[in-house]
PyMOL commands that place a pseudoatom at each C-alpha (Angstrom):
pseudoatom trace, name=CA, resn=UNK, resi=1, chain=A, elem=C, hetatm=0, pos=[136.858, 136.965, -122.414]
pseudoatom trace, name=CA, resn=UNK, resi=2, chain=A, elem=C, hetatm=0, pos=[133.433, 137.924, -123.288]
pseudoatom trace, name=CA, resn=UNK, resi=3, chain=A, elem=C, hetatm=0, pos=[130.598, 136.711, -125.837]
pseudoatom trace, name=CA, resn=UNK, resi=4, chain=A, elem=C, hetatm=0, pos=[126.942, 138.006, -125.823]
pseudoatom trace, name=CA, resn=UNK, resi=5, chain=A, elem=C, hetatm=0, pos=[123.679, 136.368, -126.148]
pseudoatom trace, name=CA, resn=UNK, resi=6, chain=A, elem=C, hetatm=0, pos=[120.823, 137.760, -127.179]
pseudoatom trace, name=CA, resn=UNK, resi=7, chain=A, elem=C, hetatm=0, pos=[116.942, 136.607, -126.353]
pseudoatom trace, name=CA, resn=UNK, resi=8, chain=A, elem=C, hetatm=0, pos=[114.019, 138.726, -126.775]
pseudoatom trace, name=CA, resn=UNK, resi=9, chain=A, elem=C, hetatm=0, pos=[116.139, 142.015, -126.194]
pseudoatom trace, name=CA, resn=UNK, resi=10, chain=A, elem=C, hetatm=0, pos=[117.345, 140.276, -123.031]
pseudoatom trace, name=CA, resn=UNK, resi=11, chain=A, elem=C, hetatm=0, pos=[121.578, 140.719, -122.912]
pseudoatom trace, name=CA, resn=UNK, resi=12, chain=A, elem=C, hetatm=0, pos=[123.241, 138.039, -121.546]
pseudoatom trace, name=CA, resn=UNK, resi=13, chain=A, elem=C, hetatm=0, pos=[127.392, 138.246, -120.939]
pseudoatom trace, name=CA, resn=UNK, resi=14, chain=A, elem=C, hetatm=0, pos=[128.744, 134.623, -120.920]
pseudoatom trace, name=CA, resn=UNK, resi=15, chain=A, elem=C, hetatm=0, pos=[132.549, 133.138, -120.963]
pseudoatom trace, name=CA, resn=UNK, resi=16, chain=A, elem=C, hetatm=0, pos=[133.872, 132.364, -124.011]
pseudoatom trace, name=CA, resn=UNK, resi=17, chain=A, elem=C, hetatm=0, pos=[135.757, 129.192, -124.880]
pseudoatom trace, name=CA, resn=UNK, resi=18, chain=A, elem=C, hetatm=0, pos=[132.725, 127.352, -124.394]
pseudoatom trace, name=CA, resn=UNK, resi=19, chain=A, elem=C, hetatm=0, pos=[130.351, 125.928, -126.247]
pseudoatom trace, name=CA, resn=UNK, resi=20, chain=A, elem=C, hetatm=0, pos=[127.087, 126.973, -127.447]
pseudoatom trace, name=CA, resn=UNK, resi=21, chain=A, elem=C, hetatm=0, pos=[124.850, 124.828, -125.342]
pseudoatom trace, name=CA, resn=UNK, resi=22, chain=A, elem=C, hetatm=0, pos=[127.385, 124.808, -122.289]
pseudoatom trace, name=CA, resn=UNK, resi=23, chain=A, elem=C, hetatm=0, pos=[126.837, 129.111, -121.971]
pseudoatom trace, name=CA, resn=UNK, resi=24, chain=A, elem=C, hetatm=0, pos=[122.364, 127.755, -122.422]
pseudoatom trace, name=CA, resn=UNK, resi=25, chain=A, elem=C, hetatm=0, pos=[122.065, 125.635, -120.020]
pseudoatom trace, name=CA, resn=UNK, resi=26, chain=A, elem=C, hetatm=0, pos=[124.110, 127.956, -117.855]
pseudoatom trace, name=CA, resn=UNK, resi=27, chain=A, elem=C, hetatm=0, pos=[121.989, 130.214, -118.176]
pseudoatom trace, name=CA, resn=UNK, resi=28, chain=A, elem=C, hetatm=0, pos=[118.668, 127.964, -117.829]
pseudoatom trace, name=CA, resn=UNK, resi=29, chain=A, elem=C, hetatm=0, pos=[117.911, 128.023, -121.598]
pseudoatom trace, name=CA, resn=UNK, resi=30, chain=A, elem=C, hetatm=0, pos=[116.937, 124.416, -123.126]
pseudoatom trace, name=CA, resn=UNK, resi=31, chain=A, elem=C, hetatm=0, pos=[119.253, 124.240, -126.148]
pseudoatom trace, name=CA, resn=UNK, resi=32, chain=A, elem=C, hetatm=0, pos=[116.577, 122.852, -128.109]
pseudoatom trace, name=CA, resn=UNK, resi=33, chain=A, elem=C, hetatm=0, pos=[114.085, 125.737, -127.779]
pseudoatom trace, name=CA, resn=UNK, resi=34, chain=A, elem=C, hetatm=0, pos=[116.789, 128.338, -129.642]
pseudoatom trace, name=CA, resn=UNK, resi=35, chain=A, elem=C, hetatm=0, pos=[118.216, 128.735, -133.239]
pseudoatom trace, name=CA, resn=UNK, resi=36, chain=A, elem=C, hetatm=0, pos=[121.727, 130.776, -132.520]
pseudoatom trace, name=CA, resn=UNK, resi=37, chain=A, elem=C, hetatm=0, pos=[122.455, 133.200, -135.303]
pseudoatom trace, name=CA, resn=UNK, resi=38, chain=A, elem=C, hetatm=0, pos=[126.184, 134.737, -135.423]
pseudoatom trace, name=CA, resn=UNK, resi=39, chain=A, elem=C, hetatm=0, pos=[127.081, 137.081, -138.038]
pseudoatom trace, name=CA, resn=UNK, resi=40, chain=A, elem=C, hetatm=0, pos=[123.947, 136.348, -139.994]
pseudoatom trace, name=CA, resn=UNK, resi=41, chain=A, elem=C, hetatm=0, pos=[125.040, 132.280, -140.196]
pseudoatom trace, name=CA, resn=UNK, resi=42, chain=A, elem=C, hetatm=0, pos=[123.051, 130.016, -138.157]
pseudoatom trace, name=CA, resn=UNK, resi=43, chain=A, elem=C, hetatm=0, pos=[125.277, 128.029, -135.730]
pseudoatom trace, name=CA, resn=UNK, resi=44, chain=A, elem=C, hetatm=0, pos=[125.012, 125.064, -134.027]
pseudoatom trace, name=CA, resn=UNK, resi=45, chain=A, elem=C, hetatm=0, pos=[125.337, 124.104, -130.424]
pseudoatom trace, name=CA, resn=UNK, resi=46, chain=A, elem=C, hetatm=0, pos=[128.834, 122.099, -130.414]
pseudoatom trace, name=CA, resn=UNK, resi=47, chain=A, elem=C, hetatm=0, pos=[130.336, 125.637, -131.774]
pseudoatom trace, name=CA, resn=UNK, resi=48, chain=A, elem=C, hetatm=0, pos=[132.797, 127.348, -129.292]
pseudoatom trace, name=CA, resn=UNK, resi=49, chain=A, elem=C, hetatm=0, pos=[132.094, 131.116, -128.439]
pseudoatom trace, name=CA, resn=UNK, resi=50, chain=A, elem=C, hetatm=0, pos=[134.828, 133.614, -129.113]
pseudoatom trace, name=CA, resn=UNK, resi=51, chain=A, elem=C, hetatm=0, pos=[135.435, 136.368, -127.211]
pseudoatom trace, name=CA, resn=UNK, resi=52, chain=A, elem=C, hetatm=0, pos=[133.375, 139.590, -128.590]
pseudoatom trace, name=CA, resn=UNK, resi=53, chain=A, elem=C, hetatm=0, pos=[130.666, 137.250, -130.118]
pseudoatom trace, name=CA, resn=UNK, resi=54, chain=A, elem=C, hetatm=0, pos=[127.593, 138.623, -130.310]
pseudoatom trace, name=CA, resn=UNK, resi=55, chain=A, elem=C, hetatm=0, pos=[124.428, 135.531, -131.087]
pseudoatom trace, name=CA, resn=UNK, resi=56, chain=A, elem=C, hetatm=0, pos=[121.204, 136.183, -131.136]
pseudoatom trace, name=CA, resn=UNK, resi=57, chain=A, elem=C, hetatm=0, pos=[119.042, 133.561, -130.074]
pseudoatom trace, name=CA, resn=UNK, resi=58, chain=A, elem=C, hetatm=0, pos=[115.250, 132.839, -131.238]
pseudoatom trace, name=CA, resn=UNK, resi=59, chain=A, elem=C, hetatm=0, pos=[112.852, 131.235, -129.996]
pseudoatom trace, name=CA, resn=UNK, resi=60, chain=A, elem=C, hetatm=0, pos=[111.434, 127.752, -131.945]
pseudoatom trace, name=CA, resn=UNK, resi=61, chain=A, elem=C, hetatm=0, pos=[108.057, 127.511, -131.846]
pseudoatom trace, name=CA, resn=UNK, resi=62, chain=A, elem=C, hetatm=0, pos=[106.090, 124.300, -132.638]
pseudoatom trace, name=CA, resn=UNK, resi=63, chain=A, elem=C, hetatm=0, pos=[102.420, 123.080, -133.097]
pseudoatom trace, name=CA, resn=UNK, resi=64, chain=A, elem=C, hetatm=0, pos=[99.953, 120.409, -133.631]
for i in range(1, 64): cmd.bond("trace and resi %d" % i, "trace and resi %d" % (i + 1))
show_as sticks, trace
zoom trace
């Protein structure tokens, strides 16, 4: 089963029954450098993907 993640137009396919931040760092994405957004609801990293998810994930930027 499938979920997709979605950076900067980028499409990434990643196993569901995971976590959040398991399918990131899998994929070389720091966990704390993305909000997740599922179905319009921001989620947070401990959630488990389900297969046909569909997150988009945006960039946090900070400053000084």
């Amino acid at each position: 089963m499938v979920a997709t993640l979605i950076l900067r137009e980028q499409y990434y396919e990643v196993a569901s029954e995971q976590t959040l931040n398991q399918a990131l760092i899998q994929l070389g994405i720091d966990p704390g450098s993305v909000l997740a957004i599922r179905d319009g609801f921001h989620i947070q990293g401990d959630a488990f993907l389900l297969s046909g998810d569909t997150i988009r994930l945006i960039h946090v930027i900070s400053g000084g």
